[in-house]
Residue frames as qw, qx, qy, qz and C-alpha x, y, z in Angstrom:
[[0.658, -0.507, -0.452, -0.326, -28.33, 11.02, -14.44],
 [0.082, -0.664, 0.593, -0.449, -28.19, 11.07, -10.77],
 [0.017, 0.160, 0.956, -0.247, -28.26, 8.12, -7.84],
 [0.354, 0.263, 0.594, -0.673, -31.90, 9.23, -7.16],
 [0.616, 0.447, -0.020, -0.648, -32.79, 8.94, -10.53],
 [0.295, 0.376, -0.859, -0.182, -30.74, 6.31, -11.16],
 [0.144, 0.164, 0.909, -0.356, -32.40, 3.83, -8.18],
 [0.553, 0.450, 0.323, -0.622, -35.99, 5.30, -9.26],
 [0.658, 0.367, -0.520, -0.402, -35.48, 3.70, -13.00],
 [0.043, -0.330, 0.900, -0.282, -34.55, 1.09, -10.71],
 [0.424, 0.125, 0.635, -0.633, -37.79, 0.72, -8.78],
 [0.410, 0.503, -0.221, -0.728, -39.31, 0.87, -12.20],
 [0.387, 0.303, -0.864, -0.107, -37.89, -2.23, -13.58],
 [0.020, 0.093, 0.966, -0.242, -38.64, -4.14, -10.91],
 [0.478, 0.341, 0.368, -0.721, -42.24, -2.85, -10.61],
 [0.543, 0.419, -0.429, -0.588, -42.72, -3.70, -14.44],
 [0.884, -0.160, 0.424, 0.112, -40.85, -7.53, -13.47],
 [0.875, 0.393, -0.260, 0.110, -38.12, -6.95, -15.25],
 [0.216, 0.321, -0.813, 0.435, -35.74, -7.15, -12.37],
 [0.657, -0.538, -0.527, 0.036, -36.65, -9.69, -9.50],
 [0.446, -0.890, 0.042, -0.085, -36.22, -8.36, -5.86],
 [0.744, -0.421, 0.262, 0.449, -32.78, -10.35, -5.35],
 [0.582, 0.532, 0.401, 0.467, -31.81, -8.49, -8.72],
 [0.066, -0.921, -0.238, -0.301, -33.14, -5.47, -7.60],
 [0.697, -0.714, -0.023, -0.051, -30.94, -5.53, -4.51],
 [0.837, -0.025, 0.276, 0.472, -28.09, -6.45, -5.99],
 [0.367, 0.544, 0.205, 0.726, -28.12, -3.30, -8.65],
 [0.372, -0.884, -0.158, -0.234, -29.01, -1.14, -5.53],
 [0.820, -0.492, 0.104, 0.272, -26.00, -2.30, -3.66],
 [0.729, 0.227, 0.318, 0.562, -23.71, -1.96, -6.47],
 [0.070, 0.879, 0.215, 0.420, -25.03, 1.83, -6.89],
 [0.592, -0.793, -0.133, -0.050, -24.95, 2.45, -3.31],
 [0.788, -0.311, -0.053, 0.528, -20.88, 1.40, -2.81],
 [0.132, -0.841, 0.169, 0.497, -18.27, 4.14, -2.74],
 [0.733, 0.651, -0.192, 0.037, -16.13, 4.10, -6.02],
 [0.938, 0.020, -0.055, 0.343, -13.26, 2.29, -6.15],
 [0.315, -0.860, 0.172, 0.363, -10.01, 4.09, -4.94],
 [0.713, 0.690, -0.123, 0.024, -7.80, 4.96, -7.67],
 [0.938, 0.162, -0.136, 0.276, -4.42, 3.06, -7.84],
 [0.403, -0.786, 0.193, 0.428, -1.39, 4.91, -6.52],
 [0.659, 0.717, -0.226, 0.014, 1.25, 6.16, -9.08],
 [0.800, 0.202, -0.327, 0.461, 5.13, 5.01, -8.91],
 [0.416, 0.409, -0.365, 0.726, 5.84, 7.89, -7.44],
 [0.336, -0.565, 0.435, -0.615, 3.58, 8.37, -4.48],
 [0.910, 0.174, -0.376, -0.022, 4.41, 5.24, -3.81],
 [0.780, 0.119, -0.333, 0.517, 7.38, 5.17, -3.23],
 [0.171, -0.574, 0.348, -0.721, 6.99, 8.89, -0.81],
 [0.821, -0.529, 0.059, -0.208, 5.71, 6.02, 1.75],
 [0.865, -0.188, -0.300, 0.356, 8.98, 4.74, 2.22],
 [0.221, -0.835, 0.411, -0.292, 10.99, 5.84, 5.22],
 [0.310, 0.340, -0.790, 0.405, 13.91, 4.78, 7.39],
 [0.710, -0.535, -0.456, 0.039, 12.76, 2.52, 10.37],
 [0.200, -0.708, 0.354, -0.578, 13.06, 4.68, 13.69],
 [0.865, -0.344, 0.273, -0.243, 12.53, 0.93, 15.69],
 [0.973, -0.014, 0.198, 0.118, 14.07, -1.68, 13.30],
 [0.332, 0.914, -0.215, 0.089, 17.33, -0.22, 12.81],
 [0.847, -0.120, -0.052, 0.516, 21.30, -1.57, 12.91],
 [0.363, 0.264, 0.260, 0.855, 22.55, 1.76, 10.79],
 [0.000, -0.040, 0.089, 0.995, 20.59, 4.11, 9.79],
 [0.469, 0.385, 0.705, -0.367, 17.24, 1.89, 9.51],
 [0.335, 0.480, -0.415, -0.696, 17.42, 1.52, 5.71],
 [0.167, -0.029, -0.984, -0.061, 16.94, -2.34, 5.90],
 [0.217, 0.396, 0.749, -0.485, 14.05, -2.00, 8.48],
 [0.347, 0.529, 0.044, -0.774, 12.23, 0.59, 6.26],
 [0.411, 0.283, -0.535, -0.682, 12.41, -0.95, 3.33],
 [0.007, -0.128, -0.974, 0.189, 11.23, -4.14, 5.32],
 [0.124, 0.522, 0.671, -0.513, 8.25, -2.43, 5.97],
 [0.415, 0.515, -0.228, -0.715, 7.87, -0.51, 2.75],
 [0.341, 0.368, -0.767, -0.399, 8.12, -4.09, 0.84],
 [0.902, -0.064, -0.190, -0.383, 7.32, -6.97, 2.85],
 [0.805, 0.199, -0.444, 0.340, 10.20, -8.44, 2.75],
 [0.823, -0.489, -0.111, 0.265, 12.17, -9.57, 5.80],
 [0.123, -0.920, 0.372, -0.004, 14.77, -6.79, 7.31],
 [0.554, -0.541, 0.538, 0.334, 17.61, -9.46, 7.58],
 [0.656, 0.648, 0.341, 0.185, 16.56, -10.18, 3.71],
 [0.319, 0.914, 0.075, 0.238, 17.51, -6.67, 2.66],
 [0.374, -0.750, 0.506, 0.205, 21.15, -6.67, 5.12],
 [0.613, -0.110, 0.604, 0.498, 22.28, -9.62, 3.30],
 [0.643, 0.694, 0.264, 0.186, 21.73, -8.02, -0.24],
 [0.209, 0.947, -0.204, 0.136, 23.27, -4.88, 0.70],
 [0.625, -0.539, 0.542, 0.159, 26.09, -7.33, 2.65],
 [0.773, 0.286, 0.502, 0.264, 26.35, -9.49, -0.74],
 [0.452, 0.855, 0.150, 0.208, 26.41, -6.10, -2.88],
 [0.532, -0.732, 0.339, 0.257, 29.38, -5.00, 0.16],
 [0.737, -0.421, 0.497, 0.183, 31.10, -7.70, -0.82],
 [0.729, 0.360, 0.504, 0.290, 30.71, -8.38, -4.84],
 [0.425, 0.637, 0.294, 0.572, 31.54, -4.76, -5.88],
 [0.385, -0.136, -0.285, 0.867, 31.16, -2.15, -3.13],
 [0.208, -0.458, -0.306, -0.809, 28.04, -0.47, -4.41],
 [0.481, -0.569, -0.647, -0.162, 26.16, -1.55, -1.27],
 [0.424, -0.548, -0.315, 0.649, 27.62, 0.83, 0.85],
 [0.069, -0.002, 0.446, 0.892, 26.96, 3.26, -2.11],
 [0.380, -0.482, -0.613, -0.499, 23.20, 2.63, -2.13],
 [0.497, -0.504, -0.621, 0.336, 23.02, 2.35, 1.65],
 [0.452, -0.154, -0.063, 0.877, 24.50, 5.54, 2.11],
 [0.089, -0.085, -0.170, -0.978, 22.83, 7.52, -0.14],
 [0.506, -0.578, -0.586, -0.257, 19.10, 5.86, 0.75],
 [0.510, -0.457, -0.504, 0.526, 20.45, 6.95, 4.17],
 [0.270, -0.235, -0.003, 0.934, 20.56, 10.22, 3.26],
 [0.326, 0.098, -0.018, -0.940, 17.61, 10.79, 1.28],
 [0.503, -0.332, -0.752, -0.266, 15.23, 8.57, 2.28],
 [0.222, -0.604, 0.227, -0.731, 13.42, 10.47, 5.43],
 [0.153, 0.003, -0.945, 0.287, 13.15, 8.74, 8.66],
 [0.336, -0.544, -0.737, -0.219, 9.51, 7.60, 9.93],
 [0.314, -0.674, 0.119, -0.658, 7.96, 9.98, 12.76],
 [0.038, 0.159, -0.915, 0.370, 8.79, 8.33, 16.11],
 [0.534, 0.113, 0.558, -0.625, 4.92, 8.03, 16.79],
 [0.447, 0.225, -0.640, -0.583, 4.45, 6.37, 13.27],
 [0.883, -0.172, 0.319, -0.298, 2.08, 3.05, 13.83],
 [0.055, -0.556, 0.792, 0.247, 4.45, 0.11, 13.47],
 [0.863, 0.153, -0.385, -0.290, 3.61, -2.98, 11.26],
 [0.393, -0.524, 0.746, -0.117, 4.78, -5.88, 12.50],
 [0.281, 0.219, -0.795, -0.491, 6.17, -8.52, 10.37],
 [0.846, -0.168, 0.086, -0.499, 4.38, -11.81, 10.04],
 [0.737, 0.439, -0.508, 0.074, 7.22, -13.85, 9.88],
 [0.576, -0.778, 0.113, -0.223, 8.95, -15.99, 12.53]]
């Protein structure tokens, strides 16, 4: 069926009384809305993250992922500072996110945290 034929069985109903007007209106609305946007997958996902071109110490792998996550930029130094320190991978992860994780366009619009 289409919308037009879909609202005209509509009209119907009500006309008959078996939907009331605030009924009607409701299933009209409901017709009417765009369809729901379908969920991102894992992986384009994760193509939104870039390196921060603003919030940057390094390479702006902290800032980015601030802004790809949520989570506070000095958050994500002290992991990769903790990971420094407990084993050495964090300059192993940094490194290579620095490298293939692209940096934002310089005109990119910038979030700004909400945190203070």
């Amino acid at each position: 069926m289409t919308l037009a034929q879909d609202l005209e069985n509509l009209e119907h109903m009500r006309d008959r009384g078996a939907l009331s007007d605030a009924e009607f209106a409701q299933a009209k609305a409901r017709m009417l809305q765009p369809p729901p946007a379908a969920p991102l997958s894992r992986a384009s996902a994760l193509n939104g993250l870039r390196r921060s071109s603003s919030d940057r110490w390094l390479g702006g792998v902290c800032g980015g992922l601030s802004t790809f996550s949520g989570i506070d930029a000095w958050l994500w130094r002290l992991a990769f500072t903790l990971l420094l320190i407990l084993g050495g991978t964090g300059v192993l992860v940094y490194v290579l996110m620095w490298i293939l994780v692209p940096l934002e366009p310089l005109d990119a619009p910038r979030v700004l945290s909400q945190s203070h």
